[in-house]
Each structure stands twice: as C-alpha cells, then as structure tokens.
N, CA, C and O atoms as a Maestro MAE file, in Angstrom:
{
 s_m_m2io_version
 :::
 2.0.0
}

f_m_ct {
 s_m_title
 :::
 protein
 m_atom[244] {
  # First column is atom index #
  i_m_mmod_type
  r_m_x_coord
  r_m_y_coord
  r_m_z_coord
  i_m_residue_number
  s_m_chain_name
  s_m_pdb_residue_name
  s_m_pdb_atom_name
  i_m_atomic_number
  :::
  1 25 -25.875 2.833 -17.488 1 A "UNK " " N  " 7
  2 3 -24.857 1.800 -17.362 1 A "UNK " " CA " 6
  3 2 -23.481 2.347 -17.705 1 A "UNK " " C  " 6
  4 15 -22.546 1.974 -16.996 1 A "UNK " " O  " 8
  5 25 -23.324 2.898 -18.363 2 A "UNK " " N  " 7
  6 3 -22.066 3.946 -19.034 2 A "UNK " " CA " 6
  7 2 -21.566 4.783 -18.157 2 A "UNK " " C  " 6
  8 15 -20.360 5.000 -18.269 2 A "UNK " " O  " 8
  9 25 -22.219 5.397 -17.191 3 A "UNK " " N  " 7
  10 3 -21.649 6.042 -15.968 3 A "UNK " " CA " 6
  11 2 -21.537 5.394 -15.183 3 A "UNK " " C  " 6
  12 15 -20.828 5.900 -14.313 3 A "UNK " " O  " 8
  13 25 -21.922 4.285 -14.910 4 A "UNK " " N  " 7
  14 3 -21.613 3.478 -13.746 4 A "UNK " " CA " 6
  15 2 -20.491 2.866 -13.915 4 A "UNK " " C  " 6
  16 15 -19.682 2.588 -13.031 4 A "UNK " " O  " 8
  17 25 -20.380 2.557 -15.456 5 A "UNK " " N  " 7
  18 3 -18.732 1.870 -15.895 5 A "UNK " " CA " 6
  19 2 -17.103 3.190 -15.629 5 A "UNK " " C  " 6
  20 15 -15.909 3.047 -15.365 5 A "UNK " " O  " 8
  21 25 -18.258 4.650 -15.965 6 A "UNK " " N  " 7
  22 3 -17.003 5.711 -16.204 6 A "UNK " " CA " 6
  23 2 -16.630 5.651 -14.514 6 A "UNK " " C  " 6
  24 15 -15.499 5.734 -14.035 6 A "UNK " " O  " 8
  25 25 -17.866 5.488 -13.798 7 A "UNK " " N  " 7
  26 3 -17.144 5.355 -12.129 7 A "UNK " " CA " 6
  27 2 -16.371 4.648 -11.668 7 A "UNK " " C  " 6
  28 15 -15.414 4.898 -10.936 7 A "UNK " " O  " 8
  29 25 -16.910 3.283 -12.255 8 A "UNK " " N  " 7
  30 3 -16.090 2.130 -11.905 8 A "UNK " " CA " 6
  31 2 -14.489 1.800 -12.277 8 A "UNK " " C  " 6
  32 15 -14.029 0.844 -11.653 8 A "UNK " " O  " 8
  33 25 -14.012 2.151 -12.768 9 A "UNK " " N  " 7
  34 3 -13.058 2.276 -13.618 9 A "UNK " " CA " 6
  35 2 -11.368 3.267 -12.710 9 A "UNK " " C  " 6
  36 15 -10.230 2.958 -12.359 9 A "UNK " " O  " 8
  37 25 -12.118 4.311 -12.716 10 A "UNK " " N  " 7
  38 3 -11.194 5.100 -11.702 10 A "UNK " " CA " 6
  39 2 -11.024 4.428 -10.305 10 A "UNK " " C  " 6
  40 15 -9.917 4.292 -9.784 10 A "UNK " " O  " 8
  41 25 -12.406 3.938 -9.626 11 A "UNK " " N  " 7
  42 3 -12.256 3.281 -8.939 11 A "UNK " " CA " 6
  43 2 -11.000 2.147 -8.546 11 A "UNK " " C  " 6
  44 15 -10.141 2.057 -7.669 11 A "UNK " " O  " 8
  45 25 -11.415 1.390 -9.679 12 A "UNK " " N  " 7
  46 3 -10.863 -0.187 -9.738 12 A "UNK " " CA " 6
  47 2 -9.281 -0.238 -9.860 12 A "UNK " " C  " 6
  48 15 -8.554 -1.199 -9.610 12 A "UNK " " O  " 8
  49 25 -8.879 1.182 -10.359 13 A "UNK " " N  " 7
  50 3 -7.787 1.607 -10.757 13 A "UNK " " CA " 6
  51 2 -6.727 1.781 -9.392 13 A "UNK " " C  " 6
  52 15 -5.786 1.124 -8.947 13 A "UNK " " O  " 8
  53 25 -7.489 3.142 -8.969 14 A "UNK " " N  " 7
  54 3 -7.089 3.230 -7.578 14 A "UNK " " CA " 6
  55 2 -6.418 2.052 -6.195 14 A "UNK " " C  " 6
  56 15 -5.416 2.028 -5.482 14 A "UNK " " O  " 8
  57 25 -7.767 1.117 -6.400 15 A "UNK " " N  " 7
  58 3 -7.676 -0.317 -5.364 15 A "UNK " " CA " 6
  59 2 -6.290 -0.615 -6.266 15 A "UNK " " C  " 6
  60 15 -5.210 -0.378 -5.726 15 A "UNK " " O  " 8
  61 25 -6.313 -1.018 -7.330 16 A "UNK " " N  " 7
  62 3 -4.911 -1.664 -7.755 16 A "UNK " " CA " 6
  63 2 -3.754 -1.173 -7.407 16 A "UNK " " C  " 6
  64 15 -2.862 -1.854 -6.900 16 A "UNK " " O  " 8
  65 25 -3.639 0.618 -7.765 17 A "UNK " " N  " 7
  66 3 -2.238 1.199 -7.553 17 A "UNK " " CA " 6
  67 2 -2.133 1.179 -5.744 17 A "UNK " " C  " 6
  68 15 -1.005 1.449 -5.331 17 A "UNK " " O  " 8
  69 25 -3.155 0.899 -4.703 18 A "UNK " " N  " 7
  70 3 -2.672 1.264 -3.502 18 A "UNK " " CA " 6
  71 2 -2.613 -0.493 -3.036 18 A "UNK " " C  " 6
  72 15 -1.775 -0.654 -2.149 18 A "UNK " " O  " 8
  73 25 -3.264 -1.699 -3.418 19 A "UNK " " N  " 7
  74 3 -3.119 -2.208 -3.623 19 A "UNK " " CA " 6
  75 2 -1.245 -2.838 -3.850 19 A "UNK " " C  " 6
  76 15 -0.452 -3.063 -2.936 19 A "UNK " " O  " 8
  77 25 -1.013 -2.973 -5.254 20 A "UNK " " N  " 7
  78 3 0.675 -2.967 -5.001 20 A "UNK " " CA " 6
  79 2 1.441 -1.889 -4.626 20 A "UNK " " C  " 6
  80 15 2.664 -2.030 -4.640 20 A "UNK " " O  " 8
  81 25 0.711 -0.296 -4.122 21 A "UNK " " N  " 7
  82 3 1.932 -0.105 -3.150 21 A "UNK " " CA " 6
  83 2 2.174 -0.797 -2.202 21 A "UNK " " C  " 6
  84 15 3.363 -0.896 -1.900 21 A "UNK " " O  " 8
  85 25 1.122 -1.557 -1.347 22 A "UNK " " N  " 7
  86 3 0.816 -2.440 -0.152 22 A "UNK " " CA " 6
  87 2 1.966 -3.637 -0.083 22 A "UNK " " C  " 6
  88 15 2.674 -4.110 0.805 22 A "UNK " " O  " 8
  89 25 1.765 -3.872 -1.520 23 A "UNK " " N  " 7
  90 3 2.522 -5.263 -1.588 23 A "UNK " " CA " 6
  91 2 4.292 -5.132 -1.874 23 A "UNK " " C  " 6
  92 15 5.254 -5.894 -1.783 23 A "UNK " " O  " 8
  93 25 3.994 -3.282 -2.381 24 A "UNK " " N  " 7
  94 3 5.699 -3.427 -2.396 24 A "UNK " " CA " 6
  95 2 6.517 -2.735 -1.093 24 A "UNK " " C  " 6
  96 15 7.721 -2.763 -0.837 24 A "UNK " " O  " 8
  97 25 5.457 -2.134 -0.405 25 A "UNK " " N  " 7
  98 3 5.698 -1.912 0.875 25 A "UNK " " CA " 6
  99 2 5.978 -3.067 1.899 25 A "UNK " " C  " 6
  100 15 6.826 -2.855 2.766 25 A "UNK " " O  " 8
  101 25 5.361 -4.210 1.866 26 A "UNK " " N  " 7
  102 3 5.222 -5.354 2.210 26 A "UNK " " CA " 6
  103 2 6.200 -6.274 2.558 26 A "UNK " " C  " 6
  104 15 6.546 -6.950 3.527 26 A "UNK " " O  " 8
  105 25 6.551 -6.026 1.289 27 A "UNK " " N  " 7
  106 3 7.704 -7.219 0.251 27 A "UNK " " CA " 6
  107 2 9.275 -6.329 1.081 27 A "UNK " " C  " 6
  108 15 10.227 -6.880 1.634 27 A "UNK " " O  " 8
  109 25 8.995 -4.645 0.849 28 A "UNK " " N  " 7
  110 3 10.558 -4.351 1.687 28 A "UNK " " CA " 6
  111 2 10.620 -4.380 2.557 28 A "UNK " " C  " 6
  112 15 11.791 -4.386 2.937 28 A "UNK " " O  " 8
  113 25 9.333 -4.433 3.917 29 A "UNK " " N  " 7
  114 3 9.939 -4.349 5.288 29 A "UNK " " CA " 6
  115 2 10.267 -6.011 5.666 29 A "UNK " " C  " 6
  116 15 10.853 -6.546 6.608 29 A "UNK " " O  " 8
  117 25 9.538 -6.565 4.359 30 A "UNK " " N  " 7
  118 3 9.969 -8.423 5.007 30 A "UNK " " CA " 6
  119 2 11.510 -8.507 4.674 30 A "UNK " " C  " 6
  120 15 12.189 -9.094 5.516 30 A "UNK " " O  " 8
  121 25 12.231 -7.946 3.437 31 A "UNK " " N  " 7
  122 3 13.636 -7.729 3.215 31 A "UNK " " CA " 6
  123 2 14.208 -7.317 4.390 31 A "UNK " " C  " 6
  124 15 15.144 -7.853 4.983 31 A "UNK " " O  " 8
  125 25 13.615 -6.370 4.681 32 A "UNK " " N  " 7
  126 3 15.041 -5.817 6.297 32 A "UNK " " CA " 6
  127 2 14.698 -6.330 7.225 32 A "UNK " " C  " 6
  128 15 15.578 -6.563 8.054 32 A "UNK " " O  " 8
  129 25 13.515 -6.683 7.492 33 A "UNK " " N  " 7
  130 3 12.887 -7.712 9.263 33 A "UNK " " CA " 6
  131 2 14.267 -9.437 8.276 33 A "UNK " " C  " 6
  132 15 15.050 -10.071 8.984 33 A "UNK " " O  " 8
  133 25 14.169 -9.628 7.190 34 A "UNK " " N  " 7
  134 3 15.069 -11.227 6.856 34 A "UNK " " CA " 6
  135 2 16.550 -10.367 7.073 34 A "UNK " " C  " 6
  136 15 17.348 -11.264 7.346 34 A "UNK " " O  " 8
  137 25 17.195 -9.242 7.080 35 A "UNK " " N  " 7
  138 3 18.031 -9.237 6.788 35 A "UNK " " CA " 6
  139 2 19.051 -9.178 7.977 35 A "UNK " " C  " 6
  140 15 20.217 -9.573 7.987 35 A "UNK " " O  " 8
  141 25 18.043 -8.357 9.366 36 A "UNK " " N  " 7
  142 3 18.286 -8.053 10.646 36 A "UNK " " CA " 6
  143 2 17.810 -9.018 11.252 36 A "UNK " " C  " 6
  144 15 17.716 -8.896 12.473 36 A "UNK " " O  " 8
  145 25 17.418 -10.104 10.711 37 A "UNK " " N  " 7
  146 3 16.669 -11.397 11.384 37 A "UNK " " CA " 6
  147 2 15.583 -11.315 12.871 37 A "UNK " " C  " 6
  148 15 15.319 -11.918 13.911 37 A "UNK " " O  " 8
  149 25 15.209 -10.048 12.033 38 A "UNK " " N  " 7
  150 3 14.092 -10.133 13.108 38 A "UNK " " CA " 6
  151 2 12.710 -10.784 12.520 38 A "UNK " " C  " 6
  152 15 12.697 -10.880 11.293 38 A "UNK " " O  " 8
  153 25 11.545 -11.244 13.211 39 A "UNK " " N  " 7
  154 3 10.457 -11.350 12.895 39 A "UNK " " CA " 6
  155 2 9.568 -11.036 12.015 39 A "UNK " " C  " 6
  156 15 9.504 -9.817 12.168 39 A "UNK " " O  " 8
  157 25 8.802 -11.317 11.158 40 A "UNK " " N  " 7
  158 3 8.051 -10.502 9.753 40 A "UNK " " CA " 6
  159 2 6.610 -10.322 10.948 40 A "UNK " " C  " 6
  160 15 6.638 -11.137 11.869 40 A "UNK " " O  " 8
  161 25 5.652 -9.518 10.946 41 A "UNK " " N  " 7
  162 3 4.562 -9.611 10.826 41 A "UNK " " CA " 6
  163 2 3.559 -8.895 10.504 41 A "UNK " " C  " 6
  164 15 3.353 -7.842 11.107 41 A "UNK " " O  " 8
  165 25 2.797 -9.289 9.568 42 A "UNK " " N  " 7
  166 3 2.221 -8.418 8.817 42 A "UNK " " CA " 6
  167 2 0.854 -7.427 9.360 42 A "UNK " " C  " 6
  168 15 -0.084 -6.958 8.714 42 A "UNK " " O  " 8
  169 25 1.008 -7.389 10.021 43 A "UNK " " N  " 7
  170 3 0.413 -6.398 10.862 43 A "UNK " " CA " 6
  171 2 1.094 -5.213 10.849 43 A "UNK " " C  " 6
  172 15 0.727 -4.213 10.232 43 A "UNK " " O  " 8
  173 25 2.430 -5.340 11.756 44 A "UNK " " N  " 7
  174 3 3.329 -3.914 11.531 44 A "UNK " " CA " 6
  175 2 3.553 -3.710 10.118 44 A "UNK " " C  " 6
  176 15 2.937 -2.677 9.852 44 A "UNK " " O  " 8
  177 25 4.020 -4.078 9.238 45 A "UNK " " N  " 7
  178 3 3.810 -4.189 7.581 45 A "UNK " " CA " 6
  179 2 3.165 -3.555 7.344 45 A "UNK " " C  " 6
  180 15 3.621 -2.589 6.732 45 A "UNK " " O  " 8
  181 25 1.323 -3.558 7.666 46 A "UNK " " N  " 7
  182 3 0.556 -3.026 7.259 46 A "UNK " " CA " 6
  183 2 0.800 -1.600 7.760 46 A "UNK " " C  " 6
  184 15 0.960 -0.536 7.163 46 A "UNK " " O  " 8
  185 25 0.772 -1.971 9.195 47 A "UNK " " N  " 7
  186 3 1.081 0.030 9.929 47 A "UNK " " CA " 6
  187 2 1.945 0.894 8.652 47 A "UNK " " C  " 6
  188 15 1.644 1.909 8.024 47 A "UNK " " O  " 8
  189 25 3.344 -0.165 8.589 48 A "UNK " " N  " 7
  190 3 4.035 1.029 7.970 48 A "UNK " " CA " 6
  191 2 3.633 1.542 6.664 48 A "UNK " " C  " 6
  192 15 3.918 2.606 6.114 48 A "UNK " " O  " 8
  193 25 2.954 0.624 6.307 49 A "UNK " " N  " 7
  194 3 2.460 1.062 4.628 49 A "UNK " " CA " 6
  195 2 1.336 2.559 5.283 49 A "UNK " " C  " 6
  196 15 1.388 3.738 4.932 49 A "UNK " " O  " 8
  197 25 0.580 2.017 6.122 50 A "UNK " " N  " 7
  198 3 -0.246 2.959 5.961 50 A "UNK " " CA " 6
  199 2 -0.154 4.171 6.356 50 A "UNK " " C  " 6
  200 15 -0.936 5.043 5.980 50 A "UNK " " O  " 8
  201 25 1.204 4.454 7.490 51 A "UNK " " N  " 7
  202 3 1.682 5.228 8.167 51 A "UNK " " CA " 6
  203 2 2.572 6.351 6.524 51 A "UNK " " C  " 6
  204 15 2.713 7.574 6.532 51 A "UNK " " O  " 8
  205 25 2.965 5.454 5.441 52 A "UNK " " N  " 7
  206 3 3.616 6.047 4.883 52 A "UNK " " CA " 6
  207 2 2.283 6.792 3.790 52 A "UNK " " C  " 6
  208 15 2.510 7.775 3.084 52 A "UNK " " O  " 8
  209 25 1.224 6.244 3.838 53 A "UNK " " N  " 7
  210 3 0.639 6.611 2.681 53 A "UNK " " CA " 6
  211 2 -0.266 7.668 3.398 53 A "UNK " " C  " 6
  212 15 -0.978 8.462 2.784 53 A "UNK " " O  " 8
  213 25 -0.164 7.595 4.780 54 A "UNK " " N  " 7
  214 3 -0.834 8.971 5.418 54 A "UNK " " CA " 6
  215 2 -0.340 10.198 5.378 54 A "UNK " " C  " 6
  216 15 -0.952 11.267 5.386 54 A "UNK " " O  " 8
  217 25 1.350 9.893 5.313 55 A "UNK " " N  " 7
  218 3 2.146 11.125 5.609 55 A "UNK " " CA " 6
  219 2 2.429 11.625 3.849 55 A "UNK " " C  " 6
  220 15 2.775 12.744 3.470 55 A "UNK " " O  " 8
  221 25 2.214 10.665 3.177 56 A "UNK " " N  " 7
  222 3 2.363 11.271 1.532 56 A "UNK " " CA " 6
  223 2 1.113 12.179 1.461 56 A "UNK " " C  " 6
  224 15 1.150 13.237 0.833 56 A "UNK " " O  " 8
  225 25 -0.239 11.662 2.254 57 A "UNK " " N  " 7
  226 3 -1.133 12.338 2.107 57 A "UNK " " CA " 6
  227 2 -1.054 13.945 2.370 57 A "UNK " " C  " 6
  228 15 -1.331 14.932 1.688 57 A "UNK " " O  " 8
  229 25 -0.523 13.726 3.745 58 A "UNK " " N  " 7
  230 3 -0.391 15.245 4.525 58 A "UNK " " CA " 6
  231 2 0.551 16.001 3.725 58 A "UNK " " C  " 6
  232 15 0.163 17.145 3.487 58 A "UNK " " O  " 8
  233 25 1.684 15.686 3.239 59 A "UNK " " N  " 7
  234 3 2.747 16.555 2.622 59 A "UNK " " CA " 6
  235 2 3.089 16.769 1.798 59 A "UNK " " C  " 6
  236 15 3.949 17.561 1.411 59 A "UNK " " O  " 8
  237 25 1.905 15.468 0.936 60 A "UNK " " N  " 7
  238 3 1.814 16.095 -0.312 60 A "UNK " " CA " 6
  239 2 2.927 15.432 -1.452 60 A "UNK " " C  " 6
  240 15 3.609 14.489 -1.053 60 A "UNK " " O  " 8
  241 25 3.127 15.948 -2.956 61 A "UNK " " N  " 7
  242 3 4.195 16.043 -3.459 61 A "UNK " " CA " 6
  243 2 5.622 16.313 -3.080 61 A "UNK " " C  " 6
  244 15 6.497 16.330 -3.945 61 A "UNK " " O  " 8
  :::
 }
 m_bond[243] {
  # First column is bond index #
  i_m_from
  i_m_to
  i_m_order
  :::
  1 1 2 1
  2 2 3 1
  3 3 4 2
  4 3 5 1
  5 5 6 1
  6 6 7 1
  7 7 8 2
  8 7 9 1
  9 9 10 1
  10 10 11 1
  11 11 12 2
  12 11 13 1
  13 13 14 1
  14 14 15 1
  15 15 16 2
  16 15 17 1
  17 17 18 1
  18 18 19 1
  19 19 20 2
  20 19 21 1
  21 21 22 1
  22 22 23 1
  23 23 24 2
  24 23 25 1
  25 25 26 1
  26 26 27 1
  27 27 28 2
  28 27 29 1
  29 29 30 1
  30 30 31 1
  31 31 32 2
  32 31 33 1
  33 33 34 1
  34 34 35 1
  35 35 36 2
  36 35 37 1
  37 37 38 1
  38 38 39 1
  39 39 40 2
  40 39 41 1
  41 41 42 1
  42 42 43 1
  43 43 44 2
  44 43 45 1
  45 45 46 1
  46 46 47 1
  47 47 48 2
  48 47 49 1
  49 49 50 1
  50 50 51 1
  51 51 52 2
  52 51 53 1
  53 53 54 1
  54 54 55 1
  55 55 56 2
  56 55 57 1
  57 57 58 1
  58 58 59 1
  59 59 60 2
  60 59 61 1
  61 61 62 1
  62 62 63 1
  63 63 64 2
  64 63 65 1
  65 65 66 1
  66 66 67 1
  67 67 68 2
  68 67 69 1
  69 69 70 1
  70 70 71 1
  71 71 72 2
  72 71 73 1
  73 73 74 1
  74 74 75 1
  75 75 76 2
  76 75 77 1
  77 77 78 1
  78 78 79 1
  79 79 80 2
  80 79 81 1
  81 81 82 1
  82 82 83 1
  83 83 84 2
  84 83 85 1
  85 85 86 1
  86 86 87 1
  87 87 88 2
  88 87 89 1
  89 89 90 1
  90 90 91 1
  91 91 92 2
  92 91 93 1
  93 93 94 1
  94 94 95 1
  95 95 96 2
  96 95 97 1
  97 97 98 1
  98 98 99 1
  99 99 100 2
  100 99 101 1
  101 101 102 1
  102 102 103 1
  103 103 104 2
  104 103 105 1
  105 105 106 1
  106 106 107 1
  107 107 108 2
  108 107 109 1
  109 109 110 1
  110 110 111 1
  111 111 112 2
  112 111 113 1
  113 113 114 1
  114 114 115 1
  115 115 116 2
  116 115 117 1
  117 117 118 1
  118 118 119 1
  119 119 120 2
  120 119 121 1
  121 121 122 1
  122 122 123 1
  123 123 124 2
  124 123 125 1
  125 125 126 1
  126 126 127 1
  127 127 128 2
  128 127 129 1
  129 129 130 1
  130 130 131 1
  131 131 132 2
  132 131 133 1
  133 133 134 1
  134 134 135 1
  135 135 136 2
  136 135 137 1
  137 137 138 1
  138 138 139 1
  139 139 140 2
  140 139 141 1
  141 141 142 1
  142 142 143 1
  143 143 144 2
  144 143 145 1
  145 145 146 1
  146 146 147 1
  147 147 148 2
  148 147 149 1
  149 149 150 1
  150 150 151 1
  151 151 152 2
  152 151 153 1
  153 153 154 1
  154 154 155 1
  155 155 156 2
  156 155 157 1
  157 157 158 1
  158 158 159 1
  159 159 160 2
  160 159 161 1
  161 161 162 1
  162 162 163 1
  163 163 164 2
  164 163 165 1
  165 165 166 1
  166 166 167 1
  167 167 168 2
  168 167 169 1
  169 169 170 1
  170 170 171 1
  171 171 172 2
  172 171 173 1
  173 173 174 1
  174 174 175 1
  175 175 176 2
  176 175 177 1
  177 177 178 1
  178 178 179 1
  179 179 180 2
  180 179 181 1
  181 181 182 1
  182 182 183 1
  183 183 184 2
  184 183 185 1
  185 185 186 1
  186 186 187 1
  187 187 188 2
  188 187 189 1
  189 189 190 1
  190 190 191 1
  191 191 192 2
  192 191 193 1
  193 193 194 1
  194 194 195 1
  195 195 196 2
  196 195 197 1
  197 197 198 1
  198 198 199 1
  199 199 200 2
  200 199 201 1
  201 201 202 1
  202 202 203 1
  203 203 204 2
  204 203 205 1
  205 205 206 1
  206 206 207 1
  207 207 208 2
  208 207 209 1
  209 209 210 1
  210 210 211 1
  211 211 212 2
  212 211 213 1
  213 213 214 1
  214 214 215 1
  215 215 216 2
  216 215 217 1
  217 217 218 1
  218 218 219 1
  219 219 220 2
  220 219 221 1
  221 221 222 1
  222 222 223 1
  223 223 224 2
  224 223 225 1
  225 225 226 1
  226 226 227 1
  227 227 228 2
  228 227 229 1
  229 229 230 1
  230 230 231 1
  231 231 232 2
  232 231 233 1
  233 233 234 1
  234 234 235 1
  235 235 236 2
  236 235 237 1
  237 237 238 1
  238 238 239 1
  239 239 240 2
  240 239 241 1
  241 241 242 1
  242 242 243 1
  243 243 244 2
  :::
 }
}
C-alpha cells in the first residue's frame, strides 16, 4: 500500500501542475481573443496549450 501511495503522489502532482498550466494557458488566450474581440473557443485554447507544452517538450529548458 505504501508504494502504491509513493506512486500516486508524483502522479497526482503532475495532473495538477499541467492541469493549471491548462487553465492559465486558457485564461490568456481568452484575454487576447476579449481584447481583439474575436471569438473564445476552447478547443483552439486547448491546441495552443498543447502545442506549447509539446514544443517545451522538444526544446527542452
């Protein structure tokens, strides 16, 4: 049970920090889609979050 908690843990951690990057990724493209009065939708939202967290992947630090 103790290793299943030491797994769980890093886990649960992870979902959270990518989690509110999501949401603060989210939160700024709805700022510039309100500011240029274009359309929000969270679909493209999602692209760009994930588009950005692919390319942090590839390049690293």
């Amino acid at each position: 049970m103790k290793a299943f908690l030491i797994m769980l843990v890093p886990i649960a951690i992870l979902i959270l920090v990518y989690a509110l990057s999501w949401a603060v990724t989210c939160g700024l493209y709805y700022l510039i889609t309100l500011c240029f009065g274009l359309t929000f939708n969270w679909l493209i939202a999602t692209g760009v979050w994930l588009v950005l967290v692919i390319l942090k992947n590839i390049f690293g630090k």
